[in-house]
mmCIF file of the N, C-alpha and C atoms, coordinates in Angstrom:
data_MODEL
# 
_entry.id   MODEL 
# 
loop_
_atom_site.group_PDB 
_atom_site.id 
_atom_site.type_symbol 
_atom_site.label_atom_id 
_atom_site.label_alt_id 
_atom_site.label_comp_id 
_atom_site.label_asym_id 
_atom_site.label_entity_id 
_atom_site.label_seq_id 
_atom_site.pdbx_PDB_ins_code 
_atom_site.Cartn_x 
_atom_site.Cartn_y 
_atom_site.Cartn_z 
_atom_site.occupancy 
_atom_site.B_iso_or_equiv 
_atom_site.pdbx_formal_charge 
_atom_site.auth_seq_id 
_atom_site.auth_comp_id 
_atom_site.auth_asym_id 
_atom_site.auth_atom_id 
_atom_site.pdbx_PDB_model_num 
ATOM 1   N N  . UNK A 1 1  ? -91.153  -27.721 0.970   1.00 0.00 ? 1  UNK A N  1 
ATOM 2   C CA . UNK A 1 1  ? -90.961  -26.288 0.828   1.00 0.00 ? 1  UNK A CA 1 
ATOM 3   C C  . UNK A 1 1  ? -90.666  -25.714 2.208   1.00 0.00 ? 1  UNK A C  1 
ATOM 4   N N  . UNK A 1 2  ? -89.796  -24.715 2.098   1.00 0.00 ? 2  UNK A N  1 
ATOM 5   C CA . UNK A 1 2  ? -89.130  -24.357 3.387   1.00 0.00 ? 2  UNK A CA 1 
ATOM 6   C C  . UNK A 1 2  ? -89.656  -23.028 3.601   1.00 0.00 ? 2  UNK A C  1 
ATOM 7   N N  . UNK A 1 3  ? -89.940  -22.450 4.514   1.00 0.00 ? 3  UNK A N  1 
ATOM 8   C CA . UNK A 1 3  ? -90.012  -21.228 4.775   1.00 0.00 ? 3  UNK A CA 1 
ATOM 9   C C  . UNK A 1 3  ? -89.331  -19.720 3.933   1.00 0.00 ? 3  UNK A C  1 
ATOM 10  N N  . UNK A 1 4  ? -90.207  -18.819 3.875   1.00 0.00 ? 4  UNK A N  1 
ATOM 11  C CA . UNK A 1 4  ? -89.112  -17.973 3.208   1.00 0.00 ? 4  UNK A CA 1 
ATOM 12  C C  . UNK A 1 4  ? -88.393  -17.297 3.780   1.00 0.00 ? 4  UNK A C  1 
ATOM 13  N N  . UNK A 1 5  ? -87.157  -17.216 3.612   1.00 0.00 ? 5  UNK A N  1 
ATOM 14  C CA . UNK A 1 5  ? -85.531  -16.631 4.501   1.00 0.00 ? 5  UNK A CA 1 
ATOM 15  C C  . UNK A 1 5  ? -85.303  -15.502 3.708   1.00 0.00 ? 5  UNK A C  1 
ATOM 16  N N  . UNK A 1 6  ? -85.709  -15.396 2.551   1.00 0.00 ? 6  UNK A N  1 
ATOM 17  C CA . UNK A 1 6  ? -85.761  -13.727 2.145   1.00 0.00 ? 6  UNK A CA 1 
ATOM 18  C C  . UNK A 1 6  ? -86.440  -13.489 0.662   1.00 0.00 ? 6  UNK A C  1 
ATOM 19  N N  . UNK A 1 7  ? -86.698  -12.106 0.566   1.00 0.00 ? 7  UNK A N  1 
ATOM 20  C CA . UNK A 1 7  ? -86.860  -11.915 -0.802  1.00 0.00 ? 7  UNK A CA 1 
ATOM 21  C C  . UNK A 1 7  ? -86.630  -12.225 -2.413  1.00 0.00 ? 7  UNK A C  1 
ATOM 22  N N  . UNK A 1 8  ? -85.299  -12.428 -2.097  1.00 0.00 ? 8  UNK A N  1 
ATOM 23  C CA . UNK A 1 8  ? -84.715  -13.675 -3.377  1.00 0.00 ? 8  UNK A CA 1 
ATOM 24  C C  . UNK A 1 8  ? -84.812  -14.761 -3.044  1.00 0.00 ? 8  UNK A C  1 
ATOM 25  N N  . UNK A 1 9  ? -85.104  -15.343 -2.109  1.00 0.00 ? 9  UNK A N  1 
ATOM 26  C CA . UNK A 1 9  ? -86.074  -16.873 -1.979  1.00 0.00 ? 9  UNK A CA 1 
ATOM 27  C C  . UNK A 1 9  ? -87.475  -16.657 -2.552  1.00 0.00 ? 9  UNK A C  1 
ATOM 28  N N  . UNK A 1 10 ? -88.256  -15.983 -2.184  1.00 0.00 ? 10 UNK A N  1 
ATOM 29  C CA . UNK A 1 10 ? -89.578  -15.881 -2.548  1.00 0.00 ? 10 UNK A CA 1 
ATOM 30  C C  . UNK A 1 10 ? -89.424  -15.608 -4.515  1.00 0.00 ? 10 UNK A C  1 
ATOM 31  N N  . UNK A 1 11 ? -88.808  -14.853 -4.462  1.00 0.00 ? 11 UNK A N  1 
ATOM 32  C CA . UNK A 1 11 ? -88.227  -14.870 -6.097  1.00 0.00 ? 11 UNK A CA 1 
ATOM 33  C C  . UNK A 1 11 ? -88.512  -15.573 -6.945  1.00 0.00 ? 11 UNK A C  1 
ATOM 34  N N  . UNK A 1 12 ? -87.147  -16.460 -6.358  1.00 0.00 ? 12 UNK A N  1 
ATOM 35  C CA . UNK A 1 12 ? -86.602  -17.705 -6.946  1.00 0.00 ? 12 UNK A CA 1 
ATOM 36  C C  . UNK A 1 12 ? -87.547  -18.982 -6.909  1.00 0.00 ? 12 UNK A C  1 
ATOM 37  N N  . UNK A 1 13 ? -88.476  -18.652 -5.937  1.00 0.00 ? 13 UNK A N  1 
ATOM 38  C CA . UNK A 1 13 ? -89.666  -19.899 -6.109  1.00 0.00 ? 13 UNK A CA 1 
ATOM 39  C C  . UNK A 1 13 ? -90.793  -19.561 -6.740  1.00 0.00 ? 13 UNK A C  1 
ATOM 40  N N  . UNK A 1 14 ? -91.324  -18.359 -6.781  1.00 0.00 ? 14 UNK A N  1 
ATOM 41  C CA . UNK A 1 14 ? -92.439  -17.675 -7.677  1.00 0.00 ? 14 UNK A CA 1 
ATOM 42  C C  . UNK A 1 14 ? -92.188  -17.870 -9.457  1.00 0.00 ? 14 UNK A C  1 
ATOM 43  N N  . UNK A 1 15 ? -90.996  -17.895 -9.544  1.00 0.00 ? 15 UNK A N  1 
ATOM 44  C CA . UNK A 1 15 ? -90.112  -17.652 -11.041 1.00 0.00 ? 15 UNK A CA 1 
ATOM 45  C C  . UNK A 1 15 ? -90.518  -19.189 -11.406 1.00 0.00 ? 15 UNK A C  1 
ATOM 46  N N  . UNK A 1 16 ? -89.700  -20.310 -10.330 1.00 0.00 ? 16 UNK A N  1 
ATOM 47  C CA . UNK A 1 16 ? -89.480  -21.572 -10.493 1.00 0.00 ? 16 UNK A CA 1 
ATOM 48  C C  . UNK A 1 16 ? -90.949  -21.879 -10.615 1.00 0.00 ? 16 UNK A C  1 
ATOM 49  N N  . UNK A 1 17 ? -92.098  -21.782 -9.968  1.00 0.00 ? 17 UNK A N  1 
ATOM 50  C CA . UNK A 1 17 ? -93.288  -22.210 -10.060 1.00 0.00 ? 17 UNK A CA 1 
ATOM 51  C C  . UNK A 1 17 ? -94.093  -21.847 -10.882 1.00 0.00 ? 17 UNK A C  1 
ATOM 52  N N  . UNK A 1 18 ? -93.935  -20.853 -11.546 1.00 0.00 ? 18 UNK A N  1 
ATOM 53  C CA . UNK A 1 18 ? -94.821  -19.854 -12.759 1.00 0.00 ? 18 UNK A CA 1 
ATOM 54  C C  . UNK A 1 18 ? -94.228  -20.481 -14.159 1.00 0.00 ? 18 UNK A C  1 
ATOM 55  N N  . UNK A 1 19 ? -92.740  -20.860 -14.092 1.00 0.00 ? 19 UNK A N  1 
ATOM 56  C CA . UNK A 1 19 ? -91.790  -21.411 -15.065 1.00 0.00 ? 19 UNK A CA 1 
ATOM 57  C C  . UNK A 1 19 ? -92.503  -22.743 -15.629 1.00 0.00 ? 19 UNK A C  1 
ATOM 58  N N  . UNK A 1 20 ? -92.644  -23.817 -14.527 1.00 0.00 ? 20 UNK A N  1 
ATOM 59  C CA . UNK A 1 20 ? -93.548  -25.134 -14.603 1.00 0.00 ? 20 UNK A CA 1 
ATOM 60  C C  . UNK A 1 20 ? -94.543  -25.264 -13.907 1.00 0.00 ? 20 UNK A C  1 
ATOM 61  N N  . UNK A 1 21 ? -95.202  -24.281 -14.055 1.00 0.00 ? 21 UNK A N  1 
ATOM 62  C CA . UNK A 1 21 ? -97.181  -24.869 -13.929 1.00 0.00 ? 21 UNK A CA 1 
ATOM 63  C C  . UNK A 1 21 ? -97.887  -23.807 -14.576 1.00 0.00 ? 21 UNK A C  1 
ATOM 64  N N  . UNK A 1 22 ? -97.467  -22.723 -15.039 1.00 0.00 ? 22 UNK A N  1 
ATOM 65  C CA . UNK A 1 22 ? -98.719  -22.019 -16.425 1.00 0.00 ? 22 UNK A CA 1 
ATOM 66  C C  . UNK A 1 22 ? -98.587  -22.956 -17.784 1.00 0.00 ? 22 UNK A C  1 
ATOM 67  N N  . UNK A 1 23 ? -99.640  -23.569 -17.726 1.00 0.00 ? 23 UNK A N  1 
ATOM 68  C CA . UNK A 1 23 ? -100.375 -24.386 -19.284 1.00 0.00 ? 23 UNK A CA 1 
ATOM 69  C C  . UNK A 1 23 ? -100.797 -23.062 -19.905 1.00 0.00 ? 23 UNK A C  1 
ATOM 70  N N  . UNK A 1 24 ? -99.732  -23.104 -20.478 1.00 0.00 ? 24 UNK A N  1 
ATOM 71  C CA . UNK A 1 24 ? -100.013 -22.269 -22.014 1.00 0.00 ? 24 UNK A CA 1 
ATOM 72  C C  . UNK A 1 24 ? -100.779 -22.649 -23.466 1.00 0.00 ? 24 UNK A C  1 
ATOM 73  N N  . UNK A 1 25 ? -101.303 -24.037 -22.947 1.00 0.00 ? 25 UNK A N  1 
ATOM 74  C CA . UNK A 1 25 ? -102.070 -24.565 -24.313 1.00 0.00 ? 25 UNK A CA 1 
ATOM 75  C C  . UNK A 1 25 ? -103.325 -24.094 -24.762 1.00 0.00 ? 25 UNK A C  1 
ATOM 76  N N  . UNK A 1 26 ? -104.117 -22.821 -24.310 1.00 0.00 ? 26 UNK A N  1 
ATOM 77  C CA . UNK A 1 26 ? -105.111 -22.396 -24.834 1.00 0.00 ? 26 UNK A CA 1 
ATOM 78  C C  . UNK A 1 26 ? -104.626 -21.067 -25.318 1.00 0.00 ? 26 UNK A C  1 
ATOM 79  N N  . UNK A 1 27 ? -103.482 -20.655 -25.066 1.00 0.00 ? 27 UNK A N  1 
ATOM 80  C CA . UNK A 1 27 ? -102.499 -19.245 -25.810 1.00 0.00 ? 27 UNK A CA 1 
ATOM 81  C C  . UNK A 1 27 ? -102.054 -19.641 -26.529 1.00 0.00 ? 27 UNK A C  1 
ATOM 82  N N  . UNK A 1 28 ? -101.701 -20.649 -26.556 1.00 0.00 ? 28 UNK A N  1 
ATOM 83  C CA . UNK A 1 28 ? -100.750 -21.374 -27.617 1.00 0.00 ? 28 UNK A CA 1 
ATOM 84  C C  . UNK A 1 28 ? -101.959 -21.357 -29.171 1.00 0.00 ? 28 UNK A C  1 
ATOM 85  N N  . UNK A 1 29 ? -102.975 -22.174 -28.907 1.00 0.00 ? 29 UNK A N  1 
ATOM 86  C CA . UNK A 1 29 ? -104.353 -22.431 -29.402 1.00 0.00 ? 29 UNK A CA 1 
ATOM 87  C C  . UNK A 1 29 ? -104.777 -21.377 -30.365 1.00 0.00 ? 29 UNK A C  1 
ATOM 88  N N  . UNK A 1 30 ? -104.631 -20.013 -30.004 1.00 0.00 ? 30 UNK A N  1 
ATOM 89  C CA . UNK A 1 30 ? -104.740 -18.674 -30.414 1.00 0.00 ? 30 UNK A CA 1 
ATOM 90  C C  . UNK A 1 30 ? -104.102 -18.023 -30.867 1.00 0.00 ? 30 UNK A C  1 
ATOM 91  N N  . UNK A 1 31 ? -102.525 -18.097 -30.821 1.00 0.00 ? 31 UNK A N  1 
ATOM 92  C CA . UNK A 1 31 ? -101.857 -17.620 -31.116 1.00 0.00 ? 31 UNK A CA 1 
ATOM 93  C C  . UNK A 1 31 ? -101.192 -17.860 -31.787 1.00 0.00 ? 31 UNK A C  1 
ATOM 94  N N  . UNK A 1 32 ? -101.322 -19.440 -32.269 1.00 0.00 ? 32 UNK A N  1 
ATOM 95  C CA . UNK A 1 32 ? -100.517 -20.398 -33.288 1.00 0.00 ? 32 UNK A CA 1 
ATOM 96  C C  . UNK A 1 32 ? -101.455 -21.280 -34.504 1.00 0.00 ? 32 UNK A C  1 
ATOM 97  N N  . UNK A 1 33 ? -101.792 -20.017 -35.523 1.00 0.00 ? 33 UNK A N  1 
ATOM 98  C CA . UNK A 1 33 ? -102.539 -21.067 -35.820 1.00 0.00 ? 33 UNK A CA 1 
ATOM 99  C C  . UNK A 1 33 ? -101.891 -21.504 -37.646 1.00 0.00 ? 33 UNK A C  1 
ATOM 100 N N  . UNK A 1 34 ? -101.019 -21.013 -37.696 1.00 0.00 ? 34 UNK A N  1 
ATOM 101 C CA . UNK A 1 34 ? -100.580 -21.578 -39.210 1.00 0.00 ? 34 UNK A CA 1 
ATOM 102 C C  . UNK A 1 34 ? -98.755  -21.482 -38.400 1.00 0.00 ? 34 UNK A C  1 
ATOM 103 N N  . UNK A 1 35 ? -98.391  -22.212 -39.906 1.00 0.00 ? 35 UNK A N  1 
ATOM 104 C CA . UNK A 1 35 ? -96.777  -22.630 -39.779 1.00 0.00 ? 35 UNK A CA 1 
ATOM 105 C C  . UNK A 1 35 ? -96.091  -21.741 -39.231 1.00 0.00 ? 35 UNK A C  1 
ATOM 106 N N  . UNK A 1 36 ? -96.232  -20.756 -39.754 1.00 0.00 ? 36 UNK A N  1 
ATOM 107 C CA . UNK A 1 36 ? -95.475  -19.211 -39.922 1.00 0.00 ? 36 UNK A CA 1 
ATOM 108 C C  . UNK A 1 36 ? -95.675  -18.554 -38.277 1.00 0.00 ? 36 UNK A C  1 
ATOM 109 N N  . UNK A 1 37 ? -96.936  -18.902 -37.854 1.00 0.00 ? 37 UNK A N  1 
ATOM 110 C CA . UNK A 1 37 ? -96.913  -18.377 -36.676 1.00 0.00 ? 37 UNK A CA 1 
ATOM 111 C C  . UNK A 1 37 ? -96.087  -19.769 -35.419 1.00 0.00 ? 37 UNK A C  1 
ATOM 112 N N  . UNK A 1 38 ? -96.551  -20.364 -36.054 1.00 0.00 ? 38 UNK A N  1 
ATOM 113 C CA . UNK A 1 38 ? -96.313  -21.620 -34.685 1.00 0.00 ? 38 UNK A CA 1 
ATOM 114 C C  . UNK A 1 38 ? -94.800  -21.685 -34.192 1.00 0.00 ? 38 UNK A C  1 
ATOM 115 N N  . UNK A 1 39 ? -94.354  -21.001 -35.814 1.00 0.00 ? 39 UNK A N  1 
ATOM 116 C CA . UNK A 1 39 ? -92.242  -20.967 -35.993 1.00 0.00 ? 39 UNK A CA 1 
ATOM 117 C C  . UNK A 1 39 ? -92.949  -19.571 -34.385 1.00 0.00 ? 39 UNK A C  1 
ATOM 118 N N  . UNK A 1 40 ? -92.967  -18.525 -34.428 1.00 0.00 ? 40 UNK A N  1 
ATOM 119 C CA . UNK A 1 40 ? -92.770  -17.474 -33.887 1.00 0.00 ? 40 UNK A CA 1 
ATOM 120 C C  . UNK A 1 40 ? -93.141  -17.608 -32.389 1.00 0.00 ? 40 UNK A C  1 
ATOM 121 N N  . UNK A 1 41 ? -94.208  -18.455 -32.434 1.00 0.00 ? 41 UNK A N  1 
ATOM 122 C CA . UNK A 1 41 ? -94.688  -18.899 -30.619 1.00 0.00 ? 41 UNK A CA 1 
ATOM 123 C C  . UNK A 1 41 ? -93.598  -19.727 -29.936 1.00 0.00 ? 41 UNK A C  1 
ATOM 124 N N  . UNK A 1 42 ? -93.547  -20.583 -31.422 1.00 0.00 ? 42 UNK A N  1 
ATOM 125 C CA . UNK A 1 42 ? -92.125  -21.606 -30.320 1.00 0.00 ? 42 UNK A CA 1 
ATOM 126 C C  . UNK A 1 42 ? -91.010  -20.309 -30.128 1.00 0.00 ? 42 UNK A C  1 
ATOM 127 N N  . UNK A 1 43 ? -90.432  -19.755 -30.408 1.00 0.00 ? 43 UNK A N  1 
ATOM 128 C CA . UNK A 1 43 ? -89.518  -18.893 -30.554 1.00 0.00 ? 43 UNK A CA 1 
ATOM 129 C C  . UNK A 1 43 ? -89.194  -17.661 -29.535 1.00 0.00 ? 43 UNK A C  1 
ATOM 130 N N  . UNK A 1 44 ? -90.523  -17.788 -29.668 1.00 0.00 ? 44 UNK A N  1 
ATOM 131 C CA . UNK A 1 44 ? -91.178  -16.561 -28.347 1.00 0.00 ? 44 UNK A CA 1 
ATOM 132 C C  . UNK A 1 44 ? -91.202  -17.611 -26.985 1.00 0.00 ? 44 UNK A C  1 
ATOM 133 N N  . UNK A 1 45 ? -91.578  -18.123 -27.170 1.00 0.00 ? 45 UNK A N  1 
ATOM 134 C CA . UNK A 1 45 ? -91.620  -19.178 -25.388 1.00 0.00 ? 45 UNK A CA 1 
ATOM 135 C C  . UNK A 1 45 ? -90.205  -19.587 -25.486 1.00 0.00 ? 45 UNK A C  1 
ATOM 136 N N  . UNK A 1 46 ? -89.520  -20.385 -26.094 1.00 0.00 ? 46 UNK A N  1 
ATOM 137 C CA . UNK A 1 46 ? -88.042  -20.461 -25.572 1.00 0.00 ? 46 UNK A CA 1 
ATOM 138 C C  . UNK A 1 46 ? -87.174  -19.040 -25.155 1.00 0.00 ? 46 UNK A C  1 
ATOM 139 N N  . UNK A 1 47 ? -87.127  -17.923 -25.713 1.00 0.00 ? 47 UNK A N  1 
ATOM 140 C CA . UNK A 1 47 ? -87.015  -16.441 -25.185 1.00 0.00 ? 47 UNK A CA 1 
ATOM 141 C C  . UNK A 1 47 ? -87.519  -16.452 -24.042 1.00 0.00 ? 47 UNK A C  1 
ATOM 142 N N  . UNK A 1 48 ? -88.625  -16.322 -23.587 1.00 0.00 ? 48 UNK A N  1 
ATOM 143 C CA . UNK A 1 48 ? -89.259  -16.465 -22.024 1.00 0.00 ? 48 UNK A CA 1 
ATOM 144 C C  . UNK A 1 48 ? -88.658  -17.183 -21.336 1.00 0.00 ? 48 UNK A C  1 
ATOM 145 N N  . UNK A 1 49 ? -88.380  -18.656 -21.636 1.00 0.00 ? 49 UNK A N  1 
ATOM 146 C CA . UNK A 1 49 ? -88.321  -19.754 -20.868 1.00 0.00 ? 49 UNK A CA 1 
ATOM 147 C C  . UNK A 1 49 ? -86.550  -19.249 -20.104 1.00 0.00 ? 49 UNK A C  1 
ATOM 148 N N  . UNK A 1 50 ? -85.859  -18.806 -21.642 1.00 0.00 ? 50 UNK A N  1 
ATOM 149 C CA . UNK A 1 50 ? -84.651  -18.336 -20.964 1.00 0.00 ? 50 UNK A CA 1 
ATOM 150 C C  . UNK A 1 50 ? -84.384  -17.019 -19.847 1.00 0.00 ? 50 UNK A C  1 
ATOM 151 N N  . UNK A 1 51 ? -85.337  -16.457 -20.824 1.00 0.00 ? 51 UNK A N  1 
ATOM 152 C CA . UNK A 1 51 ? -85.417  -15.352 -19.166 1.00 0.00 ? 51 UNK A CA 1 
ATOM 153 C C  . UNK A 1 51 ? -85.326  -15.961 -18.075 1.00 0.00 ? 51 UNK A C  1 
ATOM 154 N N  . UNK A 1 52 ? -86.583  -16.702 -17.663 1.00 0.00 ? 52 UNK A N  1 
ATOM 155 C CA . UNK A 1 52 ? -87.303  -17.306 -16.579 1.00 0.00 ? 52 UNK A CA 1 
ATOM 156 C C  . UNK A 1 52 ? -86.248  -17.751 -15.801 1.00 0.00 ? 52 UNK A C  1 
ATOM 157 N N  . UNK A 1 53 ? -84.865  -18.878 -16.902 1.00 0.00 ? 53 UNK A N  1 
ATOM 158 C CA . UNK A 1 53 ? -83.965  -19.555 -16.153 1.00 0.00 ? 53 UNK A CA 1 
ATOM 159 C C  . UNK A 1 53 ? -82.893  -18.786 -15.956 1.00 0.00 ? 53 UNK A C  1 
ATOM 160 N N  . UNK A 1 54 ? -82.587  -17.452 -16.732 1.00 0.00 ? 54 UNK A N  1 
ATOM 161 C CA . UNK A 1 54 ? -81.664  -16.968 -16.022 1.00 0.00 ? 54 UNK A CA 1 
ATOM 162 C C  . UNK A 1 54 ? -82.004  -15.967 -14.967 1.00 0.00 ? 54 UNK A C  1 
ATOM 163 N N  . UNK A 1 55 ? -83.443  -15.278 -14.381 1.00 0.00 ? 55 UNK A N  1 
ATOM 164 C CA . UNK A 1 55 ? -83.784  -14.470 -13.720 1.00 0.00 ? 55 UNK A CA 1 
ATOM 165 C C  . UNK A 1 55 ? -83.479  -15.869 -12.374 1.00 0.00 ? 55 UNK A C  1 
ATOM 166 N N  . UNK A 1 56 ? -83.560  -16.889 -12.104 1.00 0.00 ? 56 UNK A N  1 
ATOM 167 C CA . UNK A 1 56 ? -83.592  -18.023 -11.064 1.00 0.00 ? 56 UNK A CA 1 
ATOM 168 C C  . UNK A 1 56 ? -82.299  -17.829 -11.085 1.00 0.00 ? 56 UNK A C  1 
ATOM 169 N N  . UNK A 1 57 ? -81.377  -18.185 -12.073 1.00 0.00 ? 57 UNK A N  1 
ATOM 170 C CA . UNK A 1 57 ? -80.043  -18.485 -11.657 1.00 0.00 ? 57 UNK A CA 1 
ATOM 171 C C  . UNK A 1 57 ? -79.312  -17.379 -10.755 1.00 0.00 ? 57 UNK A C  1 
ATOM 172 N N  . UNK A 1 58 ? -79.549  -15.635 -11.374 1.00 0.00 ? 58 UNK A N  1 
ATOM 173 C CA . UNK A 1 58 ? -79.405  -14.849 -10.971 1.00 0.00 ? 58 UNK A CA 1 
ATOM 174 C C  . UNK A 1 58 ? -79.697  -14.857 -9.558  1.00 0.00 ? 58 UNK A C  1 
ATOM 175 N N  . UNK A 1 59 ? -80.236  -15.865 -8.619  1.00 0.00 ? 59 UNK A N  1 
ATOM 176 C CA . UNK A 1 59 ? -80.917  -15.726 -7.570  1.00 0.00 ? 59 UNK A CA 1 
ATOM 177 C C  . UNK A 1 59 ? -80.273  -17.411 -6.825  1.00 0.00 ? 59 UNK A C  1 
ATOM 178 N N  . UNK A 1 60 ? -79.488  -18.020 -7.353  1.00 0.00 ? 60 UNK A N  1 
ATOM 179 C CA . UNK A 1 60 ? -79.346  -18.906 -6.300  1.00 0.00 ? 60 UNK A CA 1 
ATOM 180 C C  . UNK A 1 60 ? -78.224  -19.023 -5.110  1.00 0.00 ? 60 UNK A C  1 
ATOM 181 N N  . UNK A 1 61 ? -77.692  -17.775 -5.582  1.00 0.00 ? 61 UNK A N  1 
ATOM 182 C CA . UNK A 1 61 ? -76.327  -18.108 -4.448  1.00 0.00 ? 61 UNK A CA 1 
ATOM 183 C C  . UNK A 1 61 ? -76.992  -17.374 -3.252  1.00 0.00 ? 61 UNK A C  1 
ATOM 184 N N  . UNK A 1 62 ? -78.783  -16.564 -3.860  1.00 0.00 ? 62 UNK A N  1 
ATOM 185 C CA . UNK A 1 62 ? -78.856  -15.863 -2.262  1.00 0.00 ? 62 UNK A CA 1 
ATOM 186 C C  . UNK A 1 62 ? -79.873  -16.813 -1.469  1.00 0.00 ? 62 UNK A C  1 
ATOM 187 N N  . UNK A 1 63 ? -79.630  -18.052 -2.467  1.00 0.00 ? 63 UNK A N  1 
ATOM 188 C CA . UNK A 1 63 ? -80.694  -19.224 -1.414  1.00 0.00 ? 63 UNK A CA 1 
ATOM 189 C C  . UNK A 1 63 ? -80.373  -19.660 -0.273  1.00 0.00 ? 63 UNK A C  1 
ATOM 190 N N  . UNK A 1 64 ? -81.316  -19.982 0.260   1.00 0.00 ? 64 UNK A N  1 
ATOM 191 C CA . UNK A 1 64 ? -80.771  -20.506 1.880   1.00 0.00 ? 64 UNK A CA 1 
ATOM 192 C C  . UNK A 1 64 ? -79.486  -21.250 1.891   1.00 0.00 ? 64 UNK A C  1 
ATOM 193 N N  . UNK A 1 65 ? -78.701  -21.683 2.126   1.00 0.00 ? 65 UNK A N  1 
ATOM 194 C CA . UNK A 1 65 ? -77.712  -22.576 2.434   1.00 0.00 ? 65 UNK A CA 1 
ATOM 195 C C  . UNK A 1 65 ? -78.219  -24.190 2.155   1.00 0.00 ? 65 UNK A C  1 
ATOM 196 N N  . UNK A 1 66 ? -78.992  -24.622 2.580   1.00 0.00 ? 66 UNK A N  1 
ATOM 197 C CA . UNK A 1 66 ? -80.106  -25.621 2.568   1.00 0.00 ? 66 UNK A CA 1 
ATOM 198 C C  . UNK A 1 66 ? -80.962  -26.143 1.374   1.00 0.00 ? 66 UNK A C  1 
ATOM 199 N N  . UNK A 1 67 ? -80.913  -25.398 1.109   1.00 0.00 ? 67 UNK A N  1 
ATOM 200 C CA . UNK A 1 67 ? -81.896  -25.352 -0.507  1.00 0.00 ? 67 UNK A CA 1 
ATOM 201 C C  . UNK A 1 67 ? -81.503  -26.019 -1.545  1.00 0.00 ? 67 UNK A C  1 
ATOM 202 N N  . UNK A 1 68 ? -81.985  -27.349 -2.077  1.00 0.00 ? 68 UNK A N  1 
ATOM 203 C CA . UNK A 1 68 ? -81.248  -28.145 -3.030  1.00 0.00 ? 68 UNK A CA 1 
ATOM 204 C C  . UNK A 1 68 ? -80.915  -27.586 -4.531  1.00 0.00 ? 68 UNK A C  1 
ATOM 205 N N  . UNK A 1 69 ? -81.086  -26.124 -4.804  1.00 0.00 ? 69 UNK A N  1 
ATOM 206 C CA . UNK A 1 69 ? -80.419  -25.174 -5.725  1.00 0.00 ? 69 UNK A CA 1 
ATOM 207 C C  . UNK A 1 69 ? -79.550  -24.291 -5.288  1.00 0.00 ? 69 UNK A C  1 
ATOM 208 N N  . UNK A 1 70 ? -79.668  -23.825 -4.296  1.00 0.00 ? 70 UNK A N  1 
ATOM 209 C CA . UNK A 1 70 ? -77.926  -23.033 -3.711  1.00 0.00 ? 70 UNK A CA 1 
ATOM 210 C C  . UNK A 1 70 ? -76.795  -23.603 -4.386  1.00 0.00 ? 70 UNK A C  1 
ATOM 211 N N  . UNK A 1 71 ? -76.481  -22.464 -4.703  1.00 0.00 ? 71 UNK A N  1 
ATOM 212 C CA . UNK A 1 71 ? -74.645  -22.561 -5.474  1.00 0.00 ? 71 UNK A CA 1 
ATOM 213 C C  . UNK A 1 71 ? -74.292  -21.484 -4.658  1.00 0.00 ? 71 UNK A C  1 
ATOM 214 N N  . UNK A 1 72 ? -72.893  -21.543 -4.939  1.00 0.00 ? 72 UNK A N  1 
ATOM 215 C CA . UNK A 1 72 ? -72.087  -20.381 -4.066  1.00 0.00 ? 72 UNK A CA 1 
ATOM 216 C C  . UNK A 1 72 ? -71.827  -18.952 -5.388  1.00 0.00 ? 72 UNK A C  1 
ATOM 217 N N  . UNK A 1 73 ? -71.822  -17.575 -5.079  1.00 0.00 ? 73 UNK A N  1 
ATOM 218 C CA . UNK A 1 73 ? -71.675  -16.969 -5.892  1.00 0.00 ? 73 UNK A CA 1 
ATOM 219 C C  . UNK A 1 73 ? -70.142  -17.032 -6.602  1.00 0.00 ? 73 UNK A C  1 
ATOM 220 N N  . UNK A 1 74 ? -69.880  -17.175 -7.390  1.00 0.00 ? 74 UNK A N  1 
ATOM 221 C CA . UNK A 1 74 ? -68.801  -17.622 -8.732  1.00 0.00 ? 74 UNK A CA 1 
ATOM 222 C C  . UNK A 1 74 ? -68.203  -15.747 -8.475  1.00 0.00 ? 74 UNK A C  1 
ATOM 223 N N  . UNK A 1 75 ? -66.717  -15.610 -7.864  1.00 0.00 ? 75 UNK A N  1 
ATOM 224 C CA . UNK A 1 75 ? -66.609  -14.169 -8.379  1.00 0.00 ? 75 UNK A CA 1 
ATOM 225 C C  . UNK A 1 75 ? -65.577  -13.932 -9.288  1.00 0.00 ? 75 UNK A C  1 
ATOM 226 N N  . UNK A 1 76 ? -65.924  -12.966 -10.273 1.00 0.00 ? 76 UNK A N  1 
ATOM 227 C CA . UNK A 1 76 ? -64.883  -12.697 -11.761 1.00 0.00 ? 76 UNK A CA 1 
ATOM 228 C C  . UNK A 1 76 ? -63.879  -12.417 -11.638 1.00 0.00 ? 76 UNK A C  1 
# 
């Protein structure tokens, strides 16, 4: 982990780290407890999950140069 070079670095790693390391298996536990709901949790976390990956993507062309996710911004 590299230092942070700016605000959409800190971002983009808070997003990336919250994305894969909250264990959701005791929400899950509670919140899923028949068919009908378990359809709606999965449903609801892939919704999140896509946020999650497009709020990061939104954020990699302002990564360091260095950063093994930097892309260059794509313009329309």
């Amino acid at each position: 982990m590299e230092r942070a070079a700016s605000v959409s670095h800190v971002e983009y790693e808070v997003i990336t780290w919250l994305r894969d390391n909250i264990d959701l298996a005791s929400l899950k536990q509670a919140m899923s407890v028949d068919k009908v709901t378990d359809k709606r949790w999965t449903t609801g976390v892939a919704n999140v999950c896509e946020l999650l990956d497009n709020m990061c993507s939104r954020r990699t062309h302002k990564l360091p140069k260095t950063h093994t996710e930097y892309q260059e911004k794509v313009k329309a």
